[in-house]
N, C-alpha and C positions, 0 to 999 in steps of 0.2 A: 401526319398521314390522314386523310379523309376515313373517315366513320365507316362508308359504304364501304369501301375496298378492305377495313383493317375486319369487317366482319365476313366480308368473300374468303380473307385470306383463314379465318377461323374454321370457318367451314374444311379447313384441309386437317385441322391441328386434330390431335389426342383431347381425350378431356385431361387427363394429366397436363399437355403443352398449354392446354385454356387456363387452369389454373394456376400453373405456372407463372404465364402471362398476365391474367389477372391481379398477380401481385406486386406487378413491378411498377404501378403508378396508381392518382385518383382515377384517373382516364378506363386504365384500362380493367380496376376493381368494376368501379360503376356500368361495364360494357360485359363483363364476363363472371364476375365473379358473384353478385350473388343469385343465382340460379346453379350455379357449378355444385352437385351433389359433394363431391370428393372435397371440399371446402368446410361439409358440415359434418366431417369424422370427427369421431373423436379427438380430444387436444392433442394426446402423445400421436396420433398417427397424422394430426394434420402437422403437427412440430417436424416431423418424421421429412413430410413434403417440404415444409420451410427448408431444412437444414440441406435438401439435396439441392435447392436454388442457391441455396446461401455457399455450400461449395463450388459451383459453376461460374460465382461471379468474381471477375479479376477482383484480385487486389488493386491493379494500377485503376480502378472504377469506386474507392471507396468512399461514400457516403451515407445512405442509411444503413443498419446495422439490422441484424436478424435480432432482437430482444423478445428472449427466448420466455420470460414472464408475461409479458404483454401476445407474446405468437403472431408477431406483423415487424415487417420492417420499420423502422424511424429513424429519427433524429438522435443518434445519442445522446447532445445536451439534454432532451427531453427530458430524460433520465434522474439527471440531475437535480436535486432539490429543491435547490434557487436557483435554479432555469429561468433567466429571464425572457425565455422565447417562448415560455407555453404560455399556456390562454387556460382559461377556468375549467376548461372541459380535460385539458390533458393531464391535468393533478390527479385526475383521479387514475392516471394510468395504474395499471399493479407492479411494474418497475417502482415505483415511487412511493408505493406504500409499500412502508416497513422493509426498507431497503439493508437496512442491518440487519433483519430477520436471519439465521444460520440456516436456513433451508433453502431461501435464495441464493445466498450467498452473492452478494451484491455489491454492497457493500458493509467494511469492517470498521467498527467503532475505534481498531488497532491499528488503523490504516489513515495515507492521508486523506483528508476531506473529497479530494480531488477522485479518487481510485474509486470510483463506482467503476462495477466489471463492464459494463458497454462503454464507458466513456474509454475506460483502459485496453479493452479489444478493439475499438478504432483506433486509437494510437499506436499500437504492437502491428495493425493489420496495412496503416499508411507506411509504418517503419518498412515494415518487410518490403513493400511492394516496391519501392526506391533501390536503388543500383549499387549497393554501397552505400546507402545514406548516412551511417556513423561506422570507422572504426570498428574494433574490436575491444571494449571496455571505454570506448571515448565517451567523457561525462555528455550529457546530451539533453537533461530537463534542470535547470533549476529553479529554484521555487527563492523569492525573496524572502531574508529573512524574516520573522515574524517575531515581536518583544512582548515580553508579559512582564507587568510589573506589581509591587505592592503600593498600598494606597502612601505610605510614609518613604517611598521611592529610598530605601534601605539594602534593596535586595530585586536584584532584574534575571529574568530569563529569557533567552534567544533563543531560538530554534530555527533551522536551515535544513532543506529537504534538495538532496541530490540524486540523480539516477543514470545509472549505465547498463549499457547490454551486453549481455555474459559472451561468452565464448560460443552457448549452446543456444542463442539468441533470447534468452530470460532475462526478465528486467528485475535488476537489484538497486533496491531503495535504501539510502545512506540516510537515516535521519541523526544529525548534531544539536545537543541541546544543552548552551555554554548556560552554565550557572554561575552569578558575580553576587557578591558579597562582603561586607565588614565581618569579621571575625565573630562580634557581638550580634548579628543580625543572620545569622544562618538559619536558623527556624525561621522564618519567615521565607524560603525558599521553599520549603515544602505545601505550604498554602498556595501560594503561586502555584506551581504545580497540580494541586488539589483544584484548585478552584479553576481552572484549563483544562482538567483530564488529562493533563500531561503524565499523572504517575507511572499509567504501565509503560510497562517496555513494549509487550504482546499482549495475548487473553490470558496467558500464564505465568508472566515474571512481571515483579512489580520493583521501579526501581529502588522506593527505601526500602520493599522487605528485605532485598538481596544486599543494600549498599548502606543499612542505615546512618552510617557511622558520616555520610554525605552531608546528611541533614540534621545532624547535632554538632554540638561544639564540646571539644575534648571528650568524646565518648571513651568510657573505661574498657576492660579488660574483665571479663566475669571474672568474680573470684567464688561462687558456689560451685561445688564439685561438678554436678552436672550440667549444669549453666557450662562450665569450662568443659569437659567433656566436647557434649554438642556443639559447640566453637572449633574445638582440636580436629573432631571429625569435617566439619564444613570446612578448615581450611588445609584439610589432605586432600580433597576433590577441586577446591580451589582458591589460590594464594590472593586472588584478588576481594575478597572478601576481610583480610586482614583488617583489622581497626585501625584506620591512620588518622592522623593530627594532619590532616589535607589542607585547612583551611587559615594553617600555622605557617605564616609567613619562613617562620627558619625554615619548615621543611623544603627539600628540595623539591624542584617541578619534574612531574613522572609523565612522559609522554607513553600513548600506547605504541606497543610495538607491531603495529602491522595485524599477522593474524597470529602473534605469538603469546598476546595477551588477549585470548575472547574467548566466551564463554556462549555456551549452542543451550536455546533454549528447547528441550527432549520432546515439545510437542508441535510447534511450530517451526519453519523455517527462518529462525529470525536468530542472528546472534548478536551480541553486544558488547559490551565493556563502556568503561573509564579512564579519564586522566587528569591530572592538575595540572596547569600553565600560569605562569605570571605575563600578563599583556598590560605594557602601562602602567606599573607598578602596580595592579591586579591581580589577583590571584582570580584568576577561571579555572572552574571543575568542569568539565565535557562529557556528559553522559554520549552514547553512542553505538548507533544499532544500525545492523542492515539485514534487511529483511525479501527474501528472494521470490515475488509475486507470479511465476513462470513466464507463460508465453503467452497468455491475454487472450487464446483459443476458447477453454472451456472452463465454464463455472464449477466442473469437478476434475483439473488439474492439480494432482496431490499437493503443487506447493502453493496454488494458491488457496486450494481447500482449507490448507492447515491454520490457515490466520482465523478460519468464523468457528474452528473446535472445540471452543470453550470450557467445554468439559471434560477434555482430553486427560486432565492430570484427573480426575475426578476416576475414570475408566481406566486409568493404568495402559493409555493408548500412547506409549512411547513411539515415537519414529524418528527420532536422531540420538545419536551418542555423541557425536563429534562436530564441531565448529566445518568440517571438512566435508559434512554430508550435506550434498546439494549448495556446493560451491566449491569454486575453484579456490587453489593455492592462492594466487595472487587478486584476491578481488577485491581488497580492500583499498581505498585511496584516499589522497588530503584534498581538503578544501578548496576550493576555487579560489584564487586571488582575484580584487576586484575587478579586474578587466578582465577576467573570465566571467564572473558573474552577471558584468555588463552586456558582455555581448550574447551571451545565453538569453538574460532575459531581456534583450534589447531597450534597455532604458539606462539611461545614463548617471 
Protein backbone atom coordinates (compact mmCIF):
# COMPACT_ATOMS: atom_id res chain seq x y z
CA UNK A 1 0.00 0.00 0.00
CA UNK A 2 1.51 3.48 -0.94
CA UNK A 3 2.98 5.53 2.07
CA UNK A 4 0.72 8.55 0.99
CA UNK A 5 -2.63 6.75 1.44
CA UNK A 6 -1.49 4.43 4.54
CA UNK A 7 -0.77 8.02 6.27
CA UNK A 8 -4.43 9.57 5.09
CA UNK A 9 -5.68 6.48 6.27
CA UNK A 10 -3.84 7.15 9.91
CA UNK A 11 -5.05 10.37 10.04
CA UNK A 12 -8.62 8.58 10.97
CA UNK A 13 -6.98 6.02 13.51
CA UNK A 14 -6.77 6.41 17.53
CA UNK A 15 -3.31 6.92 18.94
CA UNK A 16 -3.83 3.49 20.55
CA UNK A 17 -4.93 1.96 16.69
CA UNK A 18 -1.38 4.08 15.52
CA UNK A 19 0.41 2.09 17.85
CA UNK A 20 -1.12 -0.78 17.61
CA UNK A 21 -0.22 -0.50 13.85
CA UNK A 22 2.97 0.61 14.47
CA UNK A 23 3.87 -2.74 15.79
CA UNK A 24 2.94 -4.97 13.32
CA UNK A 25 5.84 -4.53 10.82
CA UNK A 26 9.54 -2.55 10.09
CA UNK A 27 7.35 -0.51 7.64
CA UNK A 28 4.91 0.51 9.75
CA UNK A 29 7.38 1.02 13.26
CA UNK A 30 9.47 3.30 11.08
CA UNK A 31 6.20 5.39 9.77
CA UNK A 32 4.32 5.47 13.27
CA UNK A 33 5.88 4.52 15.84
CA UNK A 34 8.54 6.44 16.97
CA UNK A 35 6.80 9.70 17.61
CA UNK A 36 3.63 7.63 19.09
CA UNK A 37 3.85 8.97 23.02
CA UNK A 38 1.75 5.83 24.25
CA UNK A 39 5.03 3.72 22.95
CA UNK A 40 7.24 5.51 25.70
CA UNK A 41 5.14 4.23 28.91
CA UNK A 42 6.27 2.72 31.05
CA UNK A 43 7.49 -1.16 30.22
CA UNK A 44 4.57 -2.88 32.27
CA UNK A 45 2.02 -0.56 30.69
CA UNK A 46 3.51 -0.58 27.31
CA UNK A 47 3.59 -4.78 27.80
CA UNK A 48 -0.09 -4.12 28.93
CA UNK A 49 -0.63 -2.69 25.06
CA UNK A 50 1.62 -5.60 23.55
CA UNK A 51 -0.41 -8.42 25.21
CA UNK A 52 -3.93 -6.78 24.06
CA UNK A 53 -2.50 -6.97 20.14
CA UNK A 54 -1.00 -10.26 20.88
CA UNK A 55 -4.73 -11.47 22.02
CA UNK A 56 -6.33 -10.03 18.76
CA UNK A 57 -4.20 -11.99 16.65
CA UNK A 58 -5.42 -15.26 14.99
CA UNK A 59 -3.78 -18.27 15.77
CA UNK A 60 -4.36 -19.45 12.15
CA UNK A 61 -1.62 -16.15 11.62
CA UNK A 62 1.25 -17.55 13.72
CA UNK A 63 4.53 -16.13 13.27
CA UNK A 64 6.29 -13.66 15.27
CA UNK A 65 5.67 -14.17 18.86
CA UNK A 66 4.99 -11.27 21.69
CA UNK A 67 8.52 -12.05 23.82
CA UNK A 68 7.48 -10.58 26.69
CA UNK A 69 11.59 -9.93 27.93
CA UNK A 70 12.45 -8.19 24.91
CA UNK A 71 8.53 -6.09 24.67
CA UNK A 72 8.38 -6.36 20.66
CA UNK A 73 7.18 -9.12 18.62
CA UNK A 74 9.92 -11.56 16.79
CA UNK A 75 11.28 -14.49 15.67
CA UNK A 76 11.01 -17.12 18.22
CA UNK A 77 14.20 -19.05 17.01
CA UNK A 78 15.62 -15.69 17.99
CA UNK A 79 15.36 -16.71 21.29
CA UNK A 80 17.20 -19.61 21.02
CA UNK A 81 20.69 -19.74 21.94
CA UNK A 82 22.31 -21.23 18.96
CA UNK A 83 20.03 -19.50 16.71
CA UNK A 84 21.55 -19.60 13.63
CA UNK A 85 19.35 -16.85 12.20
CA UNK A 86 20.62 -14.05 14.38
CA UNK A 87 23.22 -11.53 13.42
CA UNK A 88 25.61 -9.89 16.20
CA UNK A 89 23.23 -7.29 17.22
CA UNK A 90 20.38 -9.87 18.22
CA UNK A 91 22.45 -11.68 20.96
CA UNK A 92 22.14 -9.21 22.80
CA UNK A 93 18.47 -9.59 22.89
CA UNK A 94 17.39 -9.87 26.80
CA UNK A 95 15.30 -13.16 25.84
CA UNK A 96 18.89 -14.62 25.50
CA UNK A 97 20.53 -13.31 28.28
CA UNK A 98 20.37 -15.60 31.18
CA UNK A 99 17.59 -17.51 29.87
CA UNK A 100 17.65 -19.93 32.76
CA UNK A 101 17.46 -17.13 35.00
CA UNK A 102 14.07 -18.26 37.44
CA UNK A 103 12.47 -14.84 37.10
CA UNK A 104 12.30 -15.09 33.51
CA UNK A 105 11.50 -18.30 33.45
CA UNK A 106 12.50 -19.07 30.08
CA UNK A 107 14.25 -21.43 30.03
CA UNK A 108 14.92 -24.69 32.64
CA UNK A 109 18.25 -26.07 33.01
CA UNK A 110 15.51 -29.30 33.91
CA UNK A 111 14.02 -29.05 30.70
CA UNK A 112 14.90 -30.10 27.17
CA UNK A 113 17.43 -27.80 25.54
CA UNK A 114 14.69 -27.26 22.91
CA UNK A 115 11.75 -25.66 25.68
CA UNK A 116 12.65 -22.17 25.67
CA UNK A 117 9.07 -20.67 26.61
CA UNK A 118 8.71 -18.56 23.06
CA UNK A 119 9.89 -21.28 21.08
CA UNK A 120 7.34 -23.65 23.24
CA UNK A 121 4.40 -20.98 23.03
CA UNK A 122 4.71 -21.02 19.25
CA UNK A 123 4.41 -24.46 18.93
CA UNK A 124 1.29 -24.89 21.67
CA UNK A 125 -0.10 -21.59 19.63
CA UNK A 126 0.46 -23.47 15.72
CA UNK A 127 -1.06 -26.81 17.73
CA UNK A 128 -4.08 -25.05 18.75
CA UNK A 129 -4.90 -23.08 15.72
CA UNK A 130 -5.17 -26.48 13.38
CA UNK A 131 -8.56 -28.32 13.22
CA UNK A 132 -7.75 -31.48 15.02
CA UNK A 133 -4.15 -31.36 14.43
CA UNK A 134 -3.22 -34.46 16.91
CA UNK A 135 -5.62 -36.78 18.61
CA UNK A 136 -6.23 -36.83 21.99
CA UNK A 137 -2.80 -38.18 23.80
CA UNK A 138 -1.46 -39.03 20.02
CA UNK A 139 2.46 -38.94 20.54
CA UNK A 140 3.29 -35.90 18.14
CA UNK A 141 7.24 -34.67 18.82
CA UNK A 142 9.92 -36.96 18.88
CA UNK A 143 13.31 -36.13 19.52
CA UNK A 144 15.99 -38.63 18.18
CA UNK A 145 17.65 -40.34 20.40
CA UNK A 146 20.79 -39.10 21.87
CA UNK A 147 24.05 -41.61 23.25
CA UNK A 148 26.45 -40.69 26.03
CA UNK A 149 29.21 -42.76 26.34
CA UNK A 150 32.48 -43.47 28.52
CA UNK A 151 35.85 -42.84 27.16
CA UNK A 152 36.61 -47.06 27.83
CA UNK A 153 33.14 -47.62 25.93
CA UNK A 154 32.18 -50.02 29.18
CA UNK A 155 29.10 -48.41 29.95
CA UNK A 156 26.60 -46.19 27.40
CA UNK A 157 23.56 -43.97 27.98
CA UNK A 158 20.51 -43.24 25.72
CA UNK A 159 18.20 -40.95 26.16
CA UNK A 160 14.88 -40.25 24.01
CA UNK A 161 12.52 -37.45 24.51
CA UNK A 162 8.71 -37.90 23.68
CA UNK A 163 5.56 -35.49 23.88
CA UNK A 164 1.79 -35.67 23.87
CA UNK A 165 -1.22 -33.31 24.47
CA UNK A 166 -3.20 -34.01 27.57
CA UNK A 167 -6.83 -34.18 27.45
CA UNK A 168 -6.85 -30.56 28.84
CA UNK A 169 -4.65 -29.46 25.84
CA UNK A 170 -1.05 -29.38 28.14
CA UNK A 171 1.82 -30.84 26.74
CA UNK A 172 3.55 -33.72 28.60
CA UNK A 173 7.12 -34.52 28.19
CA UNK A 174 8.20 -38.31 28.48
CA UNK A 175 11.88 -38.33 28.87
CA UNK A 176 13.61 -42.29 28.75
CA UNK A 177 17.13 -42.64 29.82
CA UNK A 178 18.15 -46.53 29.00
CA UNK A 179 21.35 -47.18 31.03
CA UNK A 180 23.52 -50.34 29.62
CA UNK A 181 26.24 -51.94 31.34
CA UNK A 182 28.68 -55.02 32.51
CA UNK A 183 27.81 -55.95 35.85
CA UNK A 184 31.68 -54.83 36.76
CA UNK A 185 31.32 -51.51 35.13
CA UNK A 186 28.24 -49.86 36.56
CA UNK A 187 30.01 -46.92 38.39
CA UNK A 188 31.04 -45.75 35.40
CA UNK A 189 27.39 -44.89 34.55
CA UNK A 190 27.17 -42.38 36.96
CA UNK A 191 29.99 -40.28 35.44
CA UNK A 192 28.29 -40.33 32.28
CA UNK A 193 25.51 -39.07 33.65
CA UNK A 194 27.66 -36.41 35.70
CA UNK A 195 29.48 -35.28 33.15
CA UNK A 196 25.95 -34.65 30.71
CA UNK A 197 23.94 -33.16 33.55
CA UNK A 198 21.90 -35.92 33.15
CA UNK A 199 21.60 -36.69 37.09
CA UNK A 200 18.56 -34.70 38.06
CA UNK A 201 15.34 -35.89 37.41
CA UNK A 202 13.86 -32.03 38.24
CA UNK A 203 15.37 -28.97 40.33
CA UNK A 204 14.30 -31.21 43.24
CA UNK A 205 15.01 -35.03 42.83
CA UNK A 206 18.20 -36.36 41.88
CA UNK A 207 18.15 -39.70 40.34
CA UNK A 208 21.07 -41.54 42.55
CA UNK A 209 20.03 -39.76 45.69
CA UNK A 210 16.59 -41.47 45.36
CA UNK A 211 17.93 -44.67 43.34
CA UNK A 212 21.41 -45.22 44.48
CA UNK A 213 21.47 -48.72 44.65
CA UNK A 214 21.25 -47.94 40.31
CA UNK A 215 24.63 -46.90 40.27
CA UNK A 216 26.50 -49.36 42.56
CA UNK A 217 27.13 -52.96 42.23
CA UNK A 218 25.68 -55.32 44.98
CA UNK A 219 24.68 -52.30 47.31
CA UNK A 220 24.00 -53.68 50.93
CA UNK A 221 21.37 -53.43 53.26
CA UNK A 222 22.13 -50.90 56.38
CA UNK A 223 22.88 -52.86 59.24
CA UNK A 224 23.40 -49.56 61.86
CA UNK A 225 20.23 -49.02 63.70
CA UNK A 226 19.51 -45.93 62.47
CA UNK A 227 20.90 -46.23 59.02
CA UNK A 228 18.04 -49.10 59.03
CA UNK A 229 15.47 -47.02 60.68
CA UNK A 230 15.67 -44.28 58.02
CA UNK A 231 15.56 -47.13 55.12
CA UNK A 232 12.38 -48.75 56.91
CA UNK A 233 10.88 -45.30 57.00
CA UNK A 234 11.77 -44.45 53.12
CA UNK A 235 10.58 -47.54 52.06
CA UNK A 236 6.79 -47.20 53.99
CA UNK A 237 6.30 -44.02 51.65
CA UNK A 238 7.90 -45.88 48.86
CA UNK A 239 8.62 -49.51 47.69
CA UNK A 240 10.58 -48.42 44.85
CA UNK A 241 13.46 -47.37 46.65
CA UNK A 242 14.14 -51.01 47.88
CA UNK A 243 17.96 -52.00 47.42
CA UNK A 244 17.79 -54.44 44.38
CA UNK A 245 20.77 -56.56 42.74
CA UNK A 246 19.04 -54.87 39.27
CA UNK A 247 22.13 -55.33 37.45
CA UNK A 248 22.34 -59.19 38.47
CA UNK A 249 21.64 -61.14 35.56
CA UNK A 250 19.47 -63.85 37.66
CA UNK A 251 17.25 -61.15 38.77
CA UNK A 252 14.17 -60.99 36.99
CA UNK A 253 13.40 -58.06 34.46
CA UNK A 254 10.80 -55.46 36.38
CA UNK A 255 8.98 -53.56 33.87
CA UNK A 256 7.02 -50.24 35.25
CA UNK A 257 3.63 -50.65 35.59
CA UNK A 258 1.94 -47.83 34.02
CA UNK A 259 1.12 -45.26 36.55
CA UNK A 260 1.08 -48.01 39.31
CA UNK A 261 4.58 -47.60 39.91
CA UNK A 262 5.64 -43.66 40.07
CA UNK A 263 6.52 -41.61 42.26
CA UNK A 264 5.26 -37.30 42.12
CA UNK A 265 8.07 -35.24 42.75
CA UNK A 266 6.07 -32.52 46.00
CA UNK A 267 7.45 -29.53 44.18
CA UNK A 268 7.29 -29.83 40.55
CA UNK A 269 5.18 -31.26 38.17
CA UNK A 270 7.22 -33.97 37.21
CA UNK A 271 6.86 -37.58 38.15
CA UNK A 272 9.10 -40.70 37.50
CA UNK A 273 10.25 -43.95 38.22
CA UNK A 274 12.33 -47.05 37.12
CA UNK A 275 12.76 -50.47 35.45
CA UNK A 276 15.26 -53.29 34.37
CA UNK A 277 14.74 -55.01 30.88
CA UNK A 278 17.09 -57.56 29.26
CA UNK A 279 17.44 -56.46 25.29
CA UNK A 280 19.84 -58.68 23.61
CA UNK A 281 21.05 -60.54 26.12
CA UNK A 282 21.53 -56.92 28.01
CA UNK A 283 20.38 -56.01 30.98
CA UNK A 284 18.86 -52.12 30.40
CA UNK A 285 17.86 -49.97 33.52
CA UNK A 286 15.21 -47.20 32.17
CA UNK A 287 15.13 -44.30 34.28
CA UNK A 288 11.90 -42.42 33.40
CA UNK A 289 10.09 -39.15 33.86
CA UNK A 290 7.33 -37.03 32.51
CA UNK A 291 7.06 -33.87 33.31
CA UNK A 292 3.61 -31.61 32.55
CA UNK A 293 5.01 -28.22 30.94
CA UNK A 294 0.90 -26.71 30.62
CA UNK A 295 -0.21 -24.94 27.83
CA UNK A 296 2.79 -22.76 26.42
CA UNK A 297 0.30 -19.36 27.18
CA UNK A 298 2.08 -17.82 30.07
CA UNK A 299 5.40 -17.71 31.68
CA UNK A 300 3.56 -17.78 35.10
CA UNK A 301 1.32 -21.01 34.27
CA UNK A 302 1.60 -22.94 37.85
CA UNK A 303 2.81 -26.10 35.92
CA UNK A 304 5.15 -24.56 34.02
CA UNK A 305 6.30 -22.27 36.74
CA UNK A 306 7.10 -25.13 38.91
CA UNK A 307 10.12 -26.60 36.75
CA UNK A 308 12.39 -22.86 37.45
CA UNK A 309 11.40 -23.21 41.70
CA UNK A 310 14.43 -24.39 42.85
CA UNK A 311 14.11 -23.55 46.01
CA UNK A 312 10.79 -24.86 46.56
CA UNK A 313 11.93 -27.84 48.88
CA UNK A 314 14.26 -25.17 50.64
CA UNK A 315 10.59 -23.01 51.52
CA UNK A 316 8.55 -26.08 52.35
CA UNK A 317 6.47 -24.79 49.14
CA UNK A 318 4.85 -28.38 48.58
CA UNK A 319 2.17 -28.47 45.62
CA UNK A 320 1.71 -32.02 44.78
CA UNK A 321 1.02 -35.10 47.11
CA UNK A 322 0.05 -37.34 44.42
CA UNK A 323 1.43 -38.90 40.93
CA UNK A 324 -2.31 -37.91 40.10
CA UNK A 325 -2.13 -34.06 40.66
CA UNK A 326 -1.95 -32.37 37.44
CA UNK A 327 -2.44 -35.46 35.20
CA UNK A 328 -4.58 -37.66 34.12
CA UNK A 329 -5.20 -41.44 34.97
CA UNK A 330 -4.01 -42.74 31.77
CA UNK A 331 -1.04 -40.51 30.50
CA UNK A 332 1.54 -42.52 30.68
CA UNK A 333 2.77 -44.46 27.31
CA UNK A 334 5.50 -46.97 25.73
CA UNK A 335 8.04 -46.10 23.22
CA UNK A 336 7.62 -45.46 19.80
CA UNK A 337 8.72 -48.50 17.53
CA UNK A 338 11.06 -47.51 14.86
CA UNK A 339 8.57 -46.62 12.14
CA UNK A 340 6.92 -44.51 14.57
CA UNK A 341 10.11 -42.80 15.26
CA UNK A 342 10.77 -42.55 11.63
CA UNK A 343 7.96 -40.91 10.42
CA UNK A 344 7.70 -38.45 13.39
CA UNK A 345 10.91 -37.36 12.74
CA UNK A 346 10.88 -37.80 9.06
CA UNK A 347 14.29 -39.33 8.50
CA UNK A 348 14.73 -42.79 7.79
Amino acid sequence: MPTGLLLGISAYLTIVDRAVLSLTSKRMWAMFGHDNWLLSLPSHKKLELLSLLERDVSEDEIGNILCRPCQIFHDPDLSWPSSKSANDREYNRPCRQEPANPRQRLLSPYLHRSYHFNLFKNTEAYRRSKESPYDVDQLYLVELPTSYGHENEKAEVVQTMTCRASKDGELIVKTVTDLSADKDDVHYLYQILAWNNLTPCCGHVDWEAVYPFIFQQNMQYPTDPKEAAIYGQLLARDDLMRIRDIWNPAVEPQLSLGNERMNACAFCYTNYTYEWRDVEKSRIVRLISYKNLGKGEDVNDAKWASHFNYRAYLESGVIRRNWWDGFHSTYAWDEPDESERKAQTGRA
